[in-house]
C-alpha positions in Angstrom: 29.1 1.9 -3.7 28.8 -1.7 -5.1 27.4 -2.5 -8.6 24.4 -3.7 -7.2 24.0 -0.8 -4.7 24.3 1.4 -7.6 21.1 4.0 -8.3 18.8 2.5 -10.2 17.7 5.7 -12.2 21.3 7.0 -13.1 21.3 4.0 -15.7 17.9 5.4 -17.4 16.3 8.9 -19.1 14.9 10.9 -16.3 11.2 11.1 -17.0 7.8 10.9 -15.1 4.5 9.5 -15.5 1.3 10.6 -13.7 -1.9 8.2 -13.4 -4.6 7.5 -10.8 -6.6 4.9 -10.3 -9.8 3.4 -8.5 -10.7 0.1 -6.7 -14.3 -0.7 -5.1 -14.7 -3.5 -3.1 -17.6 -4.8 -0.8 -16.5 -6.3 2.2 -19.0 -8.4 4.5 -17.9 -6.4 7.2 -18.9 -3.5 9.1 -17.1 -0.1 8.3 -15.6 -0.4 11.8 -14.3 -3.9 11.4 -12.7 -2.8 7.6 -11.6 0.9 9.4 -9.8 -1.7 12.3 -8.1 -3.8 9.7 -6.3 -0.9 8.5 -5.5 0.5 11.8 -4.6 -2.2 14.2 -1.1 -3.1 13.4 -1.1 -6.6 14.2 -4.2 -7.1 12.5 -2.6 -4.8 9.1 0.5 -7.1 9.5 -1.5 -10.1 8.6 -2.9 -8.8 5.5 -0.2 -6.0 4.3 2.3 -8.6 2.9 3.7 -9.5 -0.6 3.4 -12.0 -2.9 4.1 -15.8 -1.1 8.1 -15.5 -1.9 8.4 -12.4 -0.6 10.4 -12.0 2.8 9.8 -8.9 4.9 11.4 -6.7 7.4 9.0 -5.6 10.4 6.2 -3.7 9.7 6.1 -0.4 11.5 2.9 1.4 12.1 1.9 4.7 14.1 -1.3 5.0 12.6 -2.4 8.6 13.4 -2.3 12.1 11.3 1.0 12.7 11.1 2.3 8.8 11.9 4.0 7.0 10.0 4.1 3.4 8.1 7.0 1.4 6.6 8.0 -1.9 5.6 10.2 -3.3 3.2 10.9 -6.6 1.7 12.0 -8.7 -1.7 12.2 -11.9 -3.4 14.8 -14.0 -2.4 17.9 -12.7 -3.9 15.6 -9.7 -5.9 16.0 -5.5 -5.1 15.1 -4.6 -2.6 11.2 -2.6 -2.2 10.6 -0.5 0.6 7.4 1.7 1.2 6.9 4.6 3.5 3.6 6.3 4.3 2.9 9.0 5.9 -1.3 9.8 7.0 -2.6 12.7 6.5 -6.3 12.3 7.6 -8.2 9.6 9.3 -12.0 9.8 10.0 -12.6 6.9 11.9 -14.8 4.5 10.1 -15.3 6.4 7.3 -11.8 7.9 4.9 -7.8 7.3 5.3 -5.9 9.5 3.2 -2.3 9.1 3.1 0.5 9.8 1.1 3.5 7.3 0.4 7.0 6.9 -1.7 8.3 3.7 -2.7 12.2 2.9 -3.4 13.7 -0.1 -5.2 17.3 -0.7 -3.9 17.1 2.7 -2.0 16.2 4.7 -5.4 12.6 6.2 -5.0 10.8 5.1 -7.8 6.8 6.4 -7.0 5.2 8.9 -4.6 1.4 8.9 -4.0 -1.3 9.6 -2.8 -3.9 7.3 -1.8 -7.4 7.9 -0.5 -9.7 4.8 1.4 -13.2 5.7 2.0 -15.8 3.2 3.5 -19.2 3.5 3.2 -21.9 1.7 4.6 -23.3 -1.1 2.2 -26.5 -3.1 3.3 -25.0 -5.0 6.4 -21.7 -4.7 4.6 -18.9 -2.2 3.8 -18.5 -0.5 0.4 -14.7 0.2 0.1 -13.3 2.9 -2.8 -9.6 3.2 -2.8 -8.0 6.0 -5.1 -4.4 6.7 -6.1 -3.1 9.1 -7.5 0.6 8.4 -8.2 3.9 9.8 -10.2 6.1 7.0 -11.4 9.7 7.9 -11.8 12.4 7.4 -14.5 10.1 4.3 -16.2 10.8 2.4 -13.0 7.6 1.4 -11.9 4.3 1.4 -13.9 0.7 1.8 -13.2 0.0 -1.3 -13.9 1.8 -3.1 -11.6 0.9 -0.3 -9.1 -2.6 -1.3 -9.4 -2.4 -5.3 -9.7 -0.8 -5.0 -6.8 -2.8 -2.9 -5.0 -6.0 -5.2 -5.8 -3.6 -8.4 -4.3 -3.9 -6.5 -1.2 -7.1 -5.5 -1.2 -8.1 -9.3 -1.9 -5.6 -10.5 1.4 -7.4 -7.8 3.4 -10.8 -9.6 2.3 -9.5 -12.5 3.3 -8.3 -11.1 7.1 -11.9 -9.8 7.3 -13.6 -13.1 6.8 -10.8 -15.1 8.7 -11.5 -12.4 11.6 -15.6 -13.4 11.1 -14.7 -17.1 11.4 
């Protein structure tokens, strides 16, 4: 294996770090329209990206209990991230649950498990994600985890209002 194939984690102390958190937004959507957004895969395509450098392989998305998600993607010339999901239970229009591991140059450096629910807000949708997550080897951080989790939340607010438009 090349140098820059190597693991990731046999260069650092083994350890792990658990942490959850929450993030509520209010969407002026309907809980269907937000529920679609998350299940449609053209429609999750549009909104489930990285930052604007960031290149991407094809998404993949059977979204059903027991289907599965993945995609992966970097910065030009940066490691390489890749996240697969697996979902656990859907109630349509109202809760996702899912659980999901990412890797960073094929060393898995998180697994989680992440809850959307959607509730009805005025003519709206009220939407609380929760993760619960293990970060491995001081890899990854919640932090990060969570920063980057409210980027996506604020593109899939965006595909909601483009979608109104």
């Amino acid at each position: 294996m090349s140098a820059k194939k190597t693991n990731v984690s046999a260069r650092r102390e083994r350890s792990t770090h658990h942490a959850t958190f929450v993030i509520e937004r209010n969407y002026d959507a309907s809980p269907a329209q937000v529920f679609a957004a998350w299940a449609e895969p053209a429609a999750k395509a549009r909104w489930f990206v990285g930052p604007d450098e960031w290149e991407a392989s094809d998404h993949e998305l059977d979204f059903r209990v027991g289907g599965r998600e993945s995609v992966s993607g970097c910065a030009a010339g940066g490691p390489v991230h890749e996240y697969d999901a697996c979902y656990q239970d859907i109630v349509p229009d109202q809760r996702i649950v899912y659980s999901y591991d990412m890797h960073l140059n094929e060393t898995r450096i998180s697994v989680s498990l992440a809850t959307v629910e959607l509730k009805p807000a005025g003519s709206g949708t009220r939407l609380i994600f929760t993760e619960q997550a293990v970060f491995l080897d001081g890899i990854d951080n919640v932090a990060e985890r969570e920063r980057g989790t409210r980027d996506l939340l604020d593109n899939l607010g965006a595909e909601l209002q483009r979608t109104r438009a």
